[in-house]
Backbone bond lengths (Angstrom), bond angles and torsions (degrees), N, CA, C in turn:
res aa  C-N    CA-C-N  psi(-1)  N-CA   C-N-CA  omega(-1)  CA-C   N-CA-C  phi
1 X - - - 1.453 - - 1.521 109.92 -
2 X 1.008 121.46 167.64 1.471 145.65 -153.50 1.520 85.01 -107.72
3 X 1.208 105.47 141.78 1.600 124.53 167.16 1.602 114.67 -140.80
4 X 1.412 130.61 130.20 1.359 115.89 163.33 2.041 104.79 -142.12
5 X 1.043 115.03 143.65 1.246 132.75 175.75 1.441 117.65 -109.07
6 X 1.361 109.65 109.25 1.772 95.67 177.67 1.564 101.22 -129.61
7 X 1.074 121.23 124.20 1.214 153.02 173.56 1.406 128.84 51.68
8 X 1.590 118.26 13.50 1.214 130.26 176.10 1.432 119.80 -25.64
9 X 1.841 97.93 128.90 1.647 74.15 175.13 1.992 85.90 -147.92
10 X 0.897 116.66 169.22 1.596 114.25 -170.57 1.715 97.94 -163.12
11 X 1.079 98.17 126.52 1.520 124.01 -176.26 2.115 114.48 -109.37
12 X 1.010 131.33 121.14 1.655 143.22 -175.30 1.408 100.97 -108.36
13 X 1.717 124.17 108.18 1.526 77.75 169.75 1.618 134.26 103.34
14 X 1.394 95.99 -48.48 1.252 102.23 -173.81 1.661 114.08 118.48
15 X 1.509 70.69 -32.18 2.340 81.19 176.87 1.727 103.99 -82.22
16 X 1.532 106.62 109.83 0.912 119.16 170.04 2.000 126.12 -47.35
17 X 0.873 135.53 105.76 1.446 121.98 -149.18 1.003 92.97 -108.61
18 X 1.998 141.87 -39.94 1.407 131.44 -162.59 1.586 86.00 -121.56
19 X 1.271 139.94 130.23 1.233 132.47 130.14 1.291 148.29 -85.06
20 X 1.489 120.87 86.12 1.665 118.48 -159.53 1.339 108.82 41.16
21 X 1.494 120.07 84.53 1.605 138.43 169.12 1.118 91.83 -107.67
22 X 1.588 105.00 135.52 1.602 119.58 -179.16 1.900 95.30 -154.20
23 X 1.223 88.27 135.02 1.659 95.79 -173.87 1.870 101.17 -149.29
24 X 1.184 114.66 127.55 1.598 110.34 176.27 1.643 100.84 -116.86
25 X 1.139 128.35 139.65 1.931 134.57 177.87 2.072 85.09 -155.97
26 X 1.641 85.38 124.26 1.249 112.05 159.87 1.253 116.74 -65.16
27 X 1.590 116.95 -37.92 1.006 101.54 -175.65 1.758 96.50 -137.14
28 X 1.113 139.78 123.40 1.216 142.99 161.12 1.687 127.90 -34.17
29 X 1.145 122.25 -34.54 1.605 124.41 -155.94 1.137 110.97 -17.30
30 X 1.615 132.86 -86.85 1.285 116.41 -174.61 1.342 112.90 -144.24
31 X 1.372 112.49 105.54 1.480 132.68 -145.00 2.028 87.92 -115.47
32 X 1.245 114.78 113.25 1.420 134.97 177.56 1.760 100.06 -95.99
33 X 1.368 97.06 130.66 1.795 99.79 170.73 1.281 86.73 -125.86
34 X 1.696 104.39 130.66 1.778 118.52 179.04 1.833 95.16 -122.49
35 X 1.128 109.92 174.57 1.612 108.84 166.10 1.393 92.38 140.14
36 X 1.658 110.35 167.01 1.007 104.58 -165.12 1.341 139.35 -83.02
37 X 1.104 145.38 -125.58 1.985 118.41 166.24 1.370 97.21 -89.22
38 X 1.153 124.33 166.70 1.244 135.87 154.63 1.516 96.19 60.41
39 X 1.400 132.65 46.89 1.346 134.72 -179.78 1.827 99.48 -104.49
40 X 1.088 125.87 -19.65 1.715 137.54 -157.92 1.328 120.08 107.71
41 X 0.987 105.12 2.30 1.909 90.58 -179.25 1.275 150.03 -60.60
42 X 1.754 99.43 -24.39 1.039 116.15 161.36 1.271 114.91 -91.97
43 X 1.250 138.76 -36.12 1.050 134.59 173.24 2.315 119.71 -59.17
44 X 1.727 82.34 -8.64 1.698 84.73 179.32 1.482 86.35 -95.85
45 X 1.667 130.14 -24.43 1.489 114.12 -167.29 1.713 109.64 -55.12
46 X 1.346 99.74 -41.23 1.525 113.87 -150.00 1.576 109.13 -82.51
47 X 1.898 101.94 -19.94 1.545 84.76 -177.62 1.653 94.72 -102.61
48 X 1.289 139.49 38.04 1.509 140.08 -165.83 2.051 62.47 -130.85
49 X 0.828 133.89 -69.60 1.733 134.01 -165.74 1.671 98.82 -55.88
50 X 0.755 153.40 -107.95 1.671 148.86 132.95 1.723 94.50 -168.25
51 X 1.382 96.46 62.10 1.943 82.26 169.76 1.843 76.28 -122.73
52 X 1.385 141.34 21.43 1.754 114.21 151.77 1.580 79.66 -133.47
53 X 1.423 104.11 -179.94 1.429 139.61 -169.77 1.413 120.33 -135.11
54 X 0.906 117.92 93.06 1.863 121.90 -167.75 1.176 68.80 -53.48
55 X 1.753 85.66 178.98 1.423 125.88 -178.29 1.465 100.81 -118.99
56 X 1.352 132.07 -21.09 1.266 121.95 154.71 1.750 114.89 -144.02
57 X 1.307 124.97 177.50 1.523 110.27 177.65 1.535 101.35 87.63
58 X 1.115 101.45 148.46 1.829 130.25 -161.72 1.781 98.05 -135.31
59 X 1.502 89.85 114.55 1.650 102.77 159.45 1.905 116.31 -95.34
60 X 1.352 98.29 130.59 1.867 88.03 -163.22 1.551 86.71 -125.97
61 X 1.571 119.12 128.71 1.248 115.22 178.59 1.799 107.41 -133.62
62 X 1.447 102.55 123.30 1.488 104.33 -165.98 1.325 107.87 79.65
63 X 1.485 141.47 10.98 1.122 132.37 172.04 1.946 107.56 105.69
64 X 1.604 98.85 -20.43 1.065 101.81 -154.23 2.345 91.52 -99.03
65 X 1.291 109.11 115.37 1.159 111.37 176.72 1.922 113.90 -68.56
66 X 1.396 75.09 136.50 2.250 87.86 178.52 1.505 93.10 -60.44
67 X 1.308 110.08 140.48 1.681 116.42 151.19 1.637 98.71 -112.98
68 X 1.250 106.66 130.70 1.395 139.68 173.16 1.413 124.03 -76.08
69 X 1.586 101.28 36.38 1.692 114.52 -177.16 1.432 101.35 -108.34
70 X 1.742 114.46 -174.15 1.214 112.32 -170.29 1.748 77.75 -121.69
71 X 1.118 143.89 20.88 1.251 150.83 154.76 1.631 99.45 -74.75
72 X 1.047 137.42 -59.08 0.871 137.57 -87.46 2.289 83.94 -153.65
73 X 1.136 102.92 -50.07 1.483 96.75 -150.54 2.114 98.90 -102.84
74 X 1.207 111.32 13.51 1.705 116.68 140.66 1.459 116.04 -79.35
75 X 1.180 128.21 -15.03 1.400 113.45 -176.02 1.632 101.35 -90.52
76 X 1.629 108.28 -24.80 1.402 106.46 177.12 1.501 119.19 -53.76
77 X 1.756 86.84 -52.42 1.657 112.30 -164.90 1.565 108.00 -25.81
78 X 1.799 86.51 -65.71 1.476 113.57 -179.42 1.512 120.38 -34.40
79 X 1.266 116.46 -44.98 1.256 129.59 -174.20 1.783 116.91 -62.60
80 X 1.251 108.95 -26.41 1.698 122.69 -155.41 1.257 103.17 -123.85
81 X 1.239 106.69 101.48 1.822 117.09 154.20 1.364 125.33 -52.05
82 X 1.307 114.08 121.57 1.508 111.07 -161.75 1.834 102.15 -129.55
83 X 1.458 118.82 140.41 1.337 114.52 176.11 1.478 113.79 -166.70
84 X 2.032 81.84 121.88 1.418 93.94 -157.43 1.554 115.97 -95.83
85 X 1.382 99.09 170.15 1.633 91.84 -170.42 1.871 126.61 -67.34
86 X 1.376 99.63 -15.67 1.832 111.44 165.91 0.950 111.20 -80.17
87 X 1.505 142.93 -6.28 1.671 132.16 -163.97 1.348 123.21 98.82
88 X 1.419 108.13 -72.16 1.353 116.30 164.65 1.050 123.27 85.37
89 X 2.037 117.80 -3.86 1.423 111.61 152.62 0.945 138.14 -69.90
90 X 1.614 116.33 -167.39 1.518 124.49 -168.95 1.508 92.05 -123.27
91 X 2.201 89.20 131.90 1.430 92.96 -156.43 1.397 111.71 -98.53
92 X 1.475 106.54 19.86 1.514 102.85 162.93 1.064 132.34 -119.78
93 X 1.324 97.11 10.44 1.720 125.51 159.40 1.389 101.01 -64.37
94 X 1.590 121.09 159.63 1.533 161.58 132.35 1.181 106.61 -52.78
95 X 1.333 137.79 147.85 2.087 139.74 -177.64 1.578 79.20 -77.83
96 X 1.216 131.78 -28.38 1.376 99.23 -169.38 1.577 108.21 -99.64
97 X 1.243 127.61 -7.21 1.710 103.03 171.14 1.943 99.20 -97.31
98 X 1.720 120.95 -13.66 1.595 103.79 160.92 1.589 128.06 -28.61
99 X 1.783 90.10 -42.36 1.420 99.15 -161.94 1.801 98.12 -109.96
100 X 1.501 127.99 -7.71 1.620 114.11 153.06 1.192 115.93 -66.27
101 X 1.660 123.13 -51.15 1.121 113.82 -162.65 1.661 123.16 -61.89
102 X 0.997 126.39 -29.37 1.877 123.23 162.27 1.357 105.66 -63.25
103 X 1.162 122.81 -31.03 1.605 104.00 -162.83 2.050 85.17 -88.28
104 X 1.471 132.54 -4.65 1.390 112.36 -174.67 1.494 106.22 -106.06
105 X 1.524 106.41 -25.93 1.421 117.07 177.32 1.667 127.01 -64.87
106 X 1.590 92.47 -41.95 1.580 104.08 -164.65 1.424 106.89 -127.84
107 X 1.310 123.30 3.28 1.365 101.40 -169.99 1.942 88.58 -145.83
108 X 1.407 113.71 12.90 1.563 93.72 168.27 1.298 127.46 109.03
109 X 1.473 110.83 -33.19 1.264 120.35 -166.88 1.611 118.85 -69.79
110 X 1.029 114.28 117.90 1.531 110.20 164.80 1.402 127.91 -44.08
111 X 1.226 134.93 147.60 1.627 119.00 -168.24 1.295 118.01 -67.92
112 X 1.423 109.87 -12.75 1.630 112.00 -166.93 1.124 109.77 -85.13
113 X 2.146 126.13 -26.64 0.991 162.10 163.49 1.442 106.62 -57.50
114 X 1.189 89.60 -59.94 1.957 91.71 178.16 1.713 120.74 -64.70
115 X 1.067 117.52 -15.02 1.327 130.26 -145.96 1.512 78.17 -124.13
116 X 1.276 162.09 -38.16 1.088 160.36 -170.53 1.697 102.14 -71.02
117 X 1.645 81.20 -63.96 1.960 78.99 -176.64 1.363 128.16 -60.87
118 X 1.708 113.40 -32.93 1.394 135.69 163.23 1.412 106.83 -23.25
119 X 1.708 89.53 -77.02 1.915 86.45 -166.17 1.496 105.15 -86.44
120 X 0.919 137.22 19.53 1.733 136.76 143.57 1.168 124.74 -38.03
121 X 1.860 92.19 -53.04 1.321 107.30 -143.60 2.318 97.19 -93.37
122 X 1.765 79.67 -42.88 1.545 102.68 159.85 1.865 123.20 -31.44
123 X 1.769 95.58 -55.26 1.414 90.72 -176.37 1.770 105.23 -78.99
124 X 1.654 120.93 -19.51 1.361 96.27 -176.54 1.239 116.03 -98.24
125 X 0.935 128.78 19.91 1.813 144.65 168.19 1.874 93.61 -98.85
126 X 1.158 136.65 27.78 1.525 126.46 -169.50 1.329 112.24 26.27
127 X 1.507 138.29 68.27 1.268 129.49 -161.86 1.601 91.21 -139.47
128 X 1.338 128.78 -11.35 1.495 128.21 -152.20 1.934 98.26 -71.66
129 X 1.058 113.89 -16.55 1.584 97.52 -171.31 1.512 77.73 -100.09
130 X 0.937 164.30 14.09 1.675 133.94 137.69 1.301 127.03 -100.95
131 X 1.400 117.71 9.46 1.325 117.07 172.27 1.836 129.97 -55.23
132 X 1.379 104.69 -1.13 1.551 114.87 158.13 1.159 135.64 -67.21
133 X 2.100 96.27 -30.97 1.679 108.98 -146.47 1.097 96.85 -97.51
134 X 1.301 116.24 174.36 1.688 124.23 -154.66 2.112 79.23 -119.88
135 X 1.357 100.44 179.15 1.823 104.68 -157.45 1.425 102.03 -85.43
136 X 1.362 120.18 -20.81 1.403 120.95 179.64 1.569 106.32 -80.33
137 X 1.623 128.79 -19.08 1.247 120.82 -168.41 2.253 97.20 -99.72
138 X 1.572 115.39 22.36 1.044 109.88 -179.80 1.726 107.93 -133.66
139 X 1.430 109.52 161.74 1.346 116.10 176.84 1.483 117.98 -68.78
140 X 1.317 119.49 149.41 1.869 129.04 -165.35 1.739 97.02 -57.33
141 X 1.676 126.85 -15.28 1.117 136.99 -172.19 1.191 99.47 -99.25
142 X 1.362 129.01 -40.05 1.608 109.22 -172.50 1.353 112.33 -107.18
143 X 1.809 118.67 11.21 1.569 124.02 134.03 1.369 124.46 -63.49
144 X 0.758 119.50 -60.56 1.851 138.01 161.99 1.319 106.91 -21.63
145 X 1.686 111.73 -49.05 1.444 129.68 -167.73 1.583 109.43 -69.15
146 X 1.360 101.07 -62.96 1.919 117.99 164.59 1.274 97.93 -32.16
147 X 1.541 121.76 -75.95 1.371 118.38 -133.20 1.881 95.21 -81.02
148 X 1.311 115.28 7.51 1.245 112.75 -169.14 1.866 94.69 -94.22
149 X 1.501 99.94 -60.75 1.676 114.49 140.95 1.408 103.86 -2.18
150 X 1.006 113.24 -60.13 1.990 115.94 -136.76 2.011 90.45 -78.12
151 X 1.516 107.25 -54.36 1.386 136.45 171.26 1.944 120.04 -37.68
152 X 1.271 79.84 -45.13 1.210 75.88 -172.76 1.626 119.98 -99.18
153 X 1.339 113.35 -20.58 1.540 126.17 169.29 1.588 113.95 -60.70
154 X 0.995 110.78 -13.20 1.618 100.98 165.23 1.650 130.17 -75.82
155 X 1.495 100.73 -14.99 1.142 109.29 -175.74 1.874 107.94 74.16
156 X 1.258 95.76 66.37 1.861 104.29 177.77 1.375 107.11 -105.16
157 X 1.867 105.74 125.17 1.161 117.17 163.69 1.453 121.79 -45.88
158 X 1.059 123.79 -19.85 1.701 125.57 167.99 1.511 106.92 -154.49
159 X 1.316 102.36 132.76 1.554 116.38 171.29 1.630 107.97 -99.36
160 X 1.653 105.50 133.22 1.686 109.22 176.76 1.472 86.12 -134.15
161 X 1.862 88.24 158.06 1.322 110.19 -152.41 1.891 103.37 -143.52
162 X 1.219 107.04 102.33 1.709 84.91 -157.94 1.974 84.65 -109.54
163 X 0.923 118.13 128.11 1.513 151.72 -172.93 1.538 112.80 12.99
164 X 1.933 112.96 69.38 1.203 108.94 -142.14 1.813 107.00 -97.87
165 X 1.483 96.91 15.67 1.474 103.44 157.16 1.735 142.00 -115.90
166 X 1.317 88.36 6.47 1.524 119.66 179.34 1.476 92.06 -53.46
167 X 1.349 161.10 -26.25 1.125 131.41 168.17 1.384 109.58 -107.20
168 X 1.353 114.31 24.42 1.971 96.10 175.50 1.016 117.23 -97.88
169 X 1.092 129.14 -169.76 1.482 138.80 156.21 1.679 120.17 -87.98
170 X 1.316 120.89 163.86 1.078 93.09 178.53 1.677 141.51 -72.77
171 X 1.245 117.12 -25.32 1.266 114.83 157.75 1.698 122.44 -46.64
172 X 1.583 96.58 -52.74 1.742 89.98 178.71 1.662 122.10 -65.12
173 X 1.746 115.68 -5.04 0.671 111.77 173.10 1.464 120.19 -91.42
174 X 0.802 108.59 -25.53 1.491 117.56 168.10 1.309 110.14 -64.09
175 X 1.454 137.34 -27.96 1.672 127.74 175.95 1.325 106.01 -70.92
176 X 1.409 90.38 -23.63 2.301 94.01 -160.27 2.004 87.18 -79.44
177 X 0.581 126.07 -26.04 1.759 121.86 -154.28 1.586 96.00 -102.14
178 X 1.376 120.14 -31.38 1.145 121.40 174.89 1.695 115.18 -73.41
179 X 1.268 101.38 -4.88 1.542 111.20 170.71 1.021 102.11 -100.62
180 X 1.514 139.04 -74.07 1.010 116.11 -175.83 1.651 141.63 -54.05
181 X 1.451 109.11 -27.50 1.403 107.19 149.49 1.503 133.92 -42.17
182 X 1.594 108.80 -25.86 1.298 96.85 -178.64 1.622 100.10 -113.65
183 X 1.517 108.19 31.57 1.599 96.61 158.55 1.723 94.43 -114.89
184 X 1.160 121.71 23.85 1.437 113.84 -170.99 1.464 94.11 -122.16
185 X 1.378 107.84 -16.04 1.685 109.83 176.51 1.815 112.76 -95.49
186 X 1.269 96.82 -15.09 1.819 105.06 173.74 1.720 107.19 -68.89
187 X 1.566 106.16 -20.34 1.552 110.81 -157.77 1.277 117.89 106.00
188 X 0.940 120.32 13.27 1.710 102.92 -170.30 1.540 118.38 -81.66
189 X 1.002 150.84 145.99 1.337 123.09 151.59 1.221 130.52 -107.25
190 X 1.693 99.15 136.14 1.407 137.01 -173.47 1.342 122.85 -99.13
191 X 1.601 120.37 134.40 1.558 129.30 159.90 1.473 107.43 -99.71
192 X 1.314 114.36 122.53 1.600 127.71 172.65 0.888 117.73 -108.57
193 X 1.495 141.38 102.13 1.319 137.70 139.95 1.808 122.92 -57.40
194 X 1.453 105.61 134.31 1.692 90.30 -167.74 1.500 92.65 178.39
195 X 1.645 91.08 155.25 2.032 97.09 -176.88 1.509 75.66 -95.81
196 X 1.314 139.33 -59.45 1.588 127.73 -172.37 1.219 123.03 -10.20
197 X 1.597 111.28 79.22 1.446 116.76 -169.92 1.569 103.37 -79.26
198 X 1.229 115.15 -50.77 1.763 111.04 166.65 1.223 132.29 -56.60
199 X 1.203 116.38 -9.76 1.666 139.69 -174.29 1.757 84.34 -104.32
200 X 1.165 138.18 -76.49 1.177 145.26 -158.94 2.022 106.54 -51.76
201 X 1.459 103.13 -38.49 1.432 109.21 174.58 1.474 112.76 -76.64
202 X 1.247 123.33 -26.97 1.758 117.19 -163.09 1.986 82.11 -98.12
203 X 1.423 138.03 -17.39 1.617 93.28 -166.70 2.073 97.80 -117.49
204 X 1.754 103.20 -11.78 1.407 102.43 -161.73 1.538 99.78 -63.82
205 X 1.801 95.09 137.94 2.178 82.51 143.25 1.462 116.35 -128.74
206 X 0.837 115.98 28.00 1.697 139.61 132.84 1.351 134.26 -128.81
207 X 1.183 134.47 131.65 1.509 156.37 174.86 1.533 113.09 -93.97
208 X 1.335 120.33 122.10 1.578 117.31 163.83 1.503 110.20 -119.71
209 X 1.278 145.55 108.25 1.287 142.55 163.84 1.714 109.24 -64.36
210 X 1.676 112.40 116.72 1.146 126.78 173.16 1.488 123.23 -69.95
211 X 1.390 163.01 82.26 1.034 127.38 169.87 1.477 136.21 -127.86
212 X 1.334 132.33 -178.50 1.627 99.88 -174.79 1.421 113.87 33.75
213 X 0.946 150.26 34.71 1.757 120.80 179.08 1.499 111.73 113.09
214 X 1.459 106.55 -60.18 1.126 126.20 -177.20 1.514 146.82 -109.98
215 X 1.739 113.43 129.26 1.472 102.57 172.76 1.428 133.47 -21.58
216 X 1.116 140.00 102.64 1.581 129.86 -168.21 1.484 111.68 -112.71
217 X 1.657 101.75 1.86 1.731 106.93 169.11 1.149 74.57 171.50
218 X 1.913 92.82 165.13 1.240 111.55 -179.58 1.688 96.39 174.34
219 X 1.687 119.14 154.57 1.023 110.29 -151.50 1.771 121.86 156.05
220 X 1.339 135.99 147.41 1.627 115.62 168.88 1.289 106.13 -41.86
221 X 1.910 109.75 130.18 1.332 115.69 159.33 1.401 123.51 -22.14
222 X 1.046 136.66 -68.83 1.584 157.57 174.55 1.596 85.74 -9.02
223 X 1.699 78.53 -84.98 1.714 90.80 -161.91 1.370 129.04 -60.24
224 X 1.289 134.97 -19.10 1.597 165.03 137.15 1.551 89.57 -15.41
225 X 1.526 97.98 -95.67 1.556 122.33 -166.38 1.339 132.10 -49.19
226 X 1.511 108.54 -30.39 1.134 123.41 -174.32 1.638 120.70 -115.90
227 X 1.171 114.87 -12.21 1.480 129.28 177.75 1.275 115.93 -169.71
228 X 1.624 106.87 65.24 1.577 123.19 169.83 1.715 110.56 -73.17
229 X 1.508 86.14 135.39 1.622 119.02 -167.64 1.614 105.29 -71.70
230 X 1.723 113.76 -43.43 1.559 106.47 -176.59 0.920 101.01 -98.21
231 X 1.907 103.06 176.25 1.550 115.15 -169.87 1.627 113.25 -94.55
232 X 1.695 114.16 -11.09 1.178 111.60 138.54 1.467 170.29 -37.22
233 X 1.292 86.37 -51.64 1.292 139.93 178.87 1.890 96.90 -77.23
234 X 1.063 112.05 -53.51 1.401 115.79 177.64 1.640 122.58 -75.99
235 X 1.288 117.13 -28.27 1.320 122.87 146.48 1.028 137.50 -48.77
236 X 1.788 115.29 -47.93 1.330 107.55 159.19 1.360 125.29 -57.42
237 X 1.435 109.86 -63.26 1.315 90.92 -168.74 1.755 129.71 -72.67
238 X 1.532 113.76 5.32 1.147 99.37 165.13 1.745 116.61 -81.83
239 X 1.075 118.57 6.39 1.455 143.37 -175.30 1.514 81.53 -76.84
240 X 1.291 107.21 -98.41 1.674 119.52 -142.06 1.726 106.72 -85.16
241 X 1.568 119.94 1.13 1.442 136.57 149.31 1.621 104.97 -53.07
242 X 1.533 119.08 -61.96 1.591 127.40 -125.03 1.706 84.24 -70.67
243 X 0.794 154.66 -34.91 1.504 145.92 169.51 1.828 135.78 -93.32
């Protein structure tokens, strides 16, 4: 899919968070935003997702520009798999009605329908022997796993992912990334937010460096990662490289 960004900029506060971010990719596949905390990244995840609303700047996807109404920005919602870095289920849910209940609430599905695709999707994520347990009786990896589950059973023209291993460990992080790698190897296209700089080099084929506000490079991974053009851009990563 087609992605273009022109001049987004979104203010909290007073603290300017996006400053005129503009990014064009013909084709989306798997576009990594790195930078440092509090650079915008999440705040660019959510208005490319439509749960914020710049204050100025037009996201146009497929040609077709976001309108920033409440007419208008549930049909988006619907469209975009989203998965956040807390989980974000409901903890008195079962992994398997987390991931019925959107597909019965918002998107139509009959329960028998919903419950079909559930554990489909359940058994090929290795999740089928916990589809009973409620989120507190599972590991921070095989929440991660559900709610990735939950994301992707809707059938979303783009899945975003804003730093969805920031609380694991490393093993659990390695199950969560090993999934998403292989939705990035099916084709899908994905936005990743993530410190996973070695994870971020083996799946991106675009790189955007976040900072202050603003894009400060951006570009094929390769060239990003390995022979960044700004002096920003080069700071960071000898930062979160040097170990």
């Amino acid at each position: 899919m087609k992605l273009r960004l022109n001049q987004l900029s979104k203010t909290f506060d007073g603290h300017l968070a996006l400053d005129s971010v503009s990014l064009a990719l013909e084709a989306v596949g798997t576009l990594v935003l790195i930078g440092p905390s509090g650079g915008g990244k999440t705040t660019l995840l959510r208005i490319i997702a439509g749960l914020e609303r710049p204050n100025a700047g037009e996201v146009v996807i497929n040609d077709q520009s976001l309108v920033f109404e409440e007419d208008y920005l549930p049909k988006h919602r619907r469209s975009v798999g989203t998965v956040f870095q807390a989980f974000n289920l409901f903890p008195h849910l079962t992994a398997l009605q987390n991931v019925t209940l959107p597909l019965e609430k918002v998107h139509g599905y009959s329960p028998k329908e919903a419950a079909k695709v559930a554990r489909q999707l359940l058994t090929r994520f290795r999740l089928e022997m916990h589809a009973s347990k409620r989120p507190a009786e599972l590991s921070g990896g095989q929440r991660q796993r559900v709610a990735i589950v939950r994301a992707v059973a809707i059938k979303p023209k783009l899945l975003l992912f804003d730093e969805p291993t920031s609380a694991l460990d490393p093993e659990m992080t390695a199950e969560v990334l090993d999934v998403i790698r292989e939705l990035r190897d099916e084709g899908r296209d994905l936005i990743l937010v993530t410190h996973e700089m070695g994870f971020a080099r083996q799946v991106a084929d675009q790189v955007a460096v976040l900072a202050e506000g603003r894009i400060v490079e951006s570009g094929p991974a390769a060239q990003v990662l390995e022979h960044p053009k700004s002096e920003r851009c080069r700071e960071f990563l000898a930062k979160v490289l040097k170990y």
